[in-house]
N, C-alpha and C positions, 0 to 999 in steps of 0.2 A: 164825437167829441171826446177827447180827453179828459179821462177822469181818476183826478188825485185825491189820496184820502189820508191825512194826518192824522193819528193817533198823539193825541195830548193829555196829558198827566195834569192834574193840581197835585200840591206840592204844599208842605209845613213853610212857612215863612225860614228859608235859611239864616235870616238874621233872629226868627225868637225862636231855635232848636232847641234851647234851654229848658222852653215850657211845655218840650212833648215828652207826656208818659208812657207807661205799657202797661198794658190791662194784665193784672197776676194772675189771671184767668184764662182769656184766651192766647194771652202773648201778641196781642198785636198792639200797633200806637193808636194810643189815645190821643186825637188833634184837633176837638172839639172846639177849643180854645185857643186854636194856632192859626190865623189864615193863612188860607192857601193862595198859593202862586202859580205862574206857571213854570212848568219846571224847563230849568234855563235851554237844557238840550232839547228841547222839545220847541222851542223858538229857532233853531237852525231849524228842525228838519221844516216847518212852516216856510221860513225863510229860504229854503228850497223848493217848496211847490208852487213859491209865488214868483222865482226866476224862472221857473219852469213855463209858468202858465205866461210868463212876458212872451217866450221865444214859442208856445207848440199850441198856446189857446187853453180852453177845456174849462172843466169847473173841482173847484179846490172842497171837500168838504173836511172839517175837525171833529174828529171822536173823543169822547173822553167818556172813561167809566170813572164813577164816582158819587159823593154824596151831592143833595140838592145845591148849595155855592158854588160846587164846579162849574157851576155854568156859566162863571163870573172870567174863569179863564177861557170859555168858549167865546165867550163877548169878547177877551183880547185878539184872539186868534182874526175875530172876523172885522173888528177895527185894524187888523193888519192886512186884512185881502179876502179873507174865506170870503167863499159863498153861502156856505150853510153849515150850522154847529148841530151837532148833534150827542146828548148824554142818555148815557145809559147810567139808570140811575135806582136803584131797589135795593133796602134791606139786603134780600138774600145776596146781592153781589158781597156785599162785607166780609172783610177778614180774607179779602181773596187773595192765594202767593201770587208767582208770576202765573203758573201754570191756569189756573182757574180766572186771571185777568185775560191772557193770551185767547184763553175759549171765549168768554163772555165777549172781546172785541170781534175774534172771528166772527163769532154768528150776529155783532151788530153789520160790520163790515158787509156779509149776506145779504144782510136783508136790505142795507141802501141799494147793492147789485155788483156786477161785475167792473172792480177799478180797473184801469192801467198802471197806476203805482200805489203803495201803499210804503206814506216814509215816519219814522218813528224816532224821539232821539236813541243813543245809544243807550244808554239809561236814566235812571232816575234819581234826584238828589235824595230820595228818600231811605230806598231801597237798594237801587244799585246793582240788582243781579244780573245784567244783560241780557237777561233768559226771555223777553217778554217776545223782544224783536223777532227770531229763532224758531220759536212757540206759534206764533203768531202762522210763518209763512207754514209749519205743518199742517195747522187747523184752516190753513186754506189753500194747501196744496201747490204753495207757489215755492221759487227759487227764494232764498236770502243772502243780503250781503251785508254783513257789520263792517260797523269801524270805518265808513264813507267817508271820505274826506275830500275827495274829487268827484265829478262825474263830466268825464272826457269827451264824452258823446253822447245826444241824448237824440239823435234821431232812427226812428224806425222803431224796429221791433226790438232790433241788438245795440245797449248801451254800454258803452265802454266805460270802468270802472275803477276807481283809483281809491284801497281799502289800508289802513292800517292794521300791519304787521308788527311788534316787539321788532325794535331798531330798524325796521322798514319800512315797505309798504309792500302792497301785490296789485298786479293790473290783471282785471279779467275782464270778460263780456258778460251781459248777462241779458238772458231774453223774457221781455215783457210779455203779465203782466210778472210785477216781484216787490218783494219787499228789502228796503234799506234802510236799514237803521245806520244814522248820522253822528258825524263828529262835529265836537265847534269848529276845528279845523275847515269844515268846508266851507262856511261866507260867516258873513257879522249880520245878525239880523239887523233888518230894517227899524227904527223908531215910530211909531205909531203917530199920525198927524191927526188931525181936528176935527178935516174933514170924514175919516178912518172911524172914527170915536164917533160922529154924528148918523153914519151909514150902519154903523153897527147896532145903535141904538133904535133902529125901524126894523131889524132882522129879528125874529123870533127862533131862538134856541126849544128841539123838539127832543123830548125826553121821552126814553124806550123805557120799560120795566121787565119783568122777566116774563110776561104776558105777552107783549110783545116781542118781544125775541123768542117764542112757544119754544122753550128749553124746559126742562126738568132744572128744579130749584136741588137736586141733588148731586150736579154738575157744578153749580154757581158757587162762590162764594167761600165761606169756610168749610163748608159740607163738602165744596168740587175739591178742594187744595190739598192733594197728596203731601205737600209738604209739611211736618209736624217736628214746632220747637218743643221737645221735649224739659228744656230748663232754661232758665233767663238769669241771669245776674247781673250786679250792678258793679261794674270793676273799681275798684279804688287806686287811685295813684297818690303813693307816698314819696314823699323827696324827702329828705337829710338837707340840713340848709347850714352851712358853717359860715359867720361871716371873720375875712382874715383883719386880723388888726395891725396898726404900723403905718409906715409912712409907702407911698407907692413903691417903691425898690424891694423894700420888704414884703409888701403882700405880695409883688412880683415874684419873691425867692421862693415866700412860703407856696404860692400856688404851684411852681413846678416842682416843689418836692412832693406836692400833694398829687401830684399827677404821675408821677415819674413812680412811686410805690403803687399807684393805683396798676401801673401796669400802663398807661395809656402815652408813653413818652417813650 
């Protein structure tokens, strides 16, 4: 049987960014007070393992690492098709960069067992560093390909591969299993129906801790996270605001002398 395995992200609500802090301590966001979503690129790659699973069969499972709510975008995932959600969820995961989320999923990924695909979005609206996907296929030993936006061929062993390049694209093969990290470019995810939302709510979401994953809590988390923000600031943007006075012809004149000395004419 076929087996796909989604890594999913929550996510700060991109509509209230306003109200996430950063701890002047550790430097990481404080999103206590922000719900999470799921994050949008993380809906294609889903939305690719449920095309998948139309044309090759198998069973879909969703990871997410995260605090206890995540598991509220595991419910989305499986009112969209999953079969099974699964969080990883402990304290010590916290404060984790990519690198120490990249491990913590690996050795979830482990212990569900040997996939066929593991798809990821490209990255995350939060963070952004592409590095998870990358990370991800070292700590489990497989091929990667970012920047998906096609997948040309998906049968056998060897899939044919259509990735975005800066002003192009690149086609290669790539032999299963592997991991792809996705672009919106590859489909529009699906809408979640009634039925999706009722199926989802009999499914119980199962939550690993670092006990379960028998890791060292010196790997996990801000303890595992070689990356180190040494300073955070808060940037301020100042503008100069003139308003021209006159009748339109005149603030006309006056704007292109005021441009025309600025250098920009």
């Amino acid at each position: 049987m076929f087996k796909t395995i989604v890594c999913v992200k929550a996510v700060p609500d991109p509509k209230r960014a306003s109200e996430i802090k950063i701890d002047p301590h550790t430097k990481t966001l404080t999103r206590a007070n922000v719900p999470l979503v799921l994050n949008q690129l993380d809906k294609h790659a889903m939305e690719a393992a449920l095309e998948l699973k139309s044309e090759v069969g198998g069973e879909i499972t969703a990871v997410s690492m995260g605090p206890p709510p995540a598991a509220a975008v595991l419910k989305e995932c499986l009112a969209m098709g999953a079969d099974q959600g699964i969080l990883l969820s402990d304290r010590a995961f916290g404060g984790a960069d990519a690198y120490a989320t990249a491990y913590t999923l690996a050795r979830g990924i482990e212990k569900i067992g040997s996939p066929d695909l593991v798809l990821c979005g490209m990255a995350s609206s939060d963070g952004s560093t592409e590095w998870v996907a990358p990370e991800l296929g070292v700590f489990l030993g497989l091929p990667v390909v970012t920047g998906v936006k096609k997948i040309d061929e998906s049968d056998g062993k060897w899939w044919q591969i259509e990735a975005h390049i800066d002003n192009g694209h690149r086609l290669l093969k790539v032999e299963l299993p592997a991991v792809l990290a996705v672009t919106r470019e590859l489909n529009t995810p699906r809408n979640i129906s009634f039925s999706g939302i009722i199926k989802a709510r009999k499914k119980e979401i199962a939550t690993w801790d670092v006990k379960a994953l028998g890791v060292p809590e010196s790997q996990l988390g801000l303890a595992g996270s070689p990356t180190i923000i040494s300073d955070l600031r808060v940037s301020e943007s100042k503008r100069k605001v003139e308003i021209l006075e006159g009748t339109r012809e005149e603030k006309a004149e006056k704007l292109v002398q005021k441009l025309a000395a600025a250098g920009m004419l």
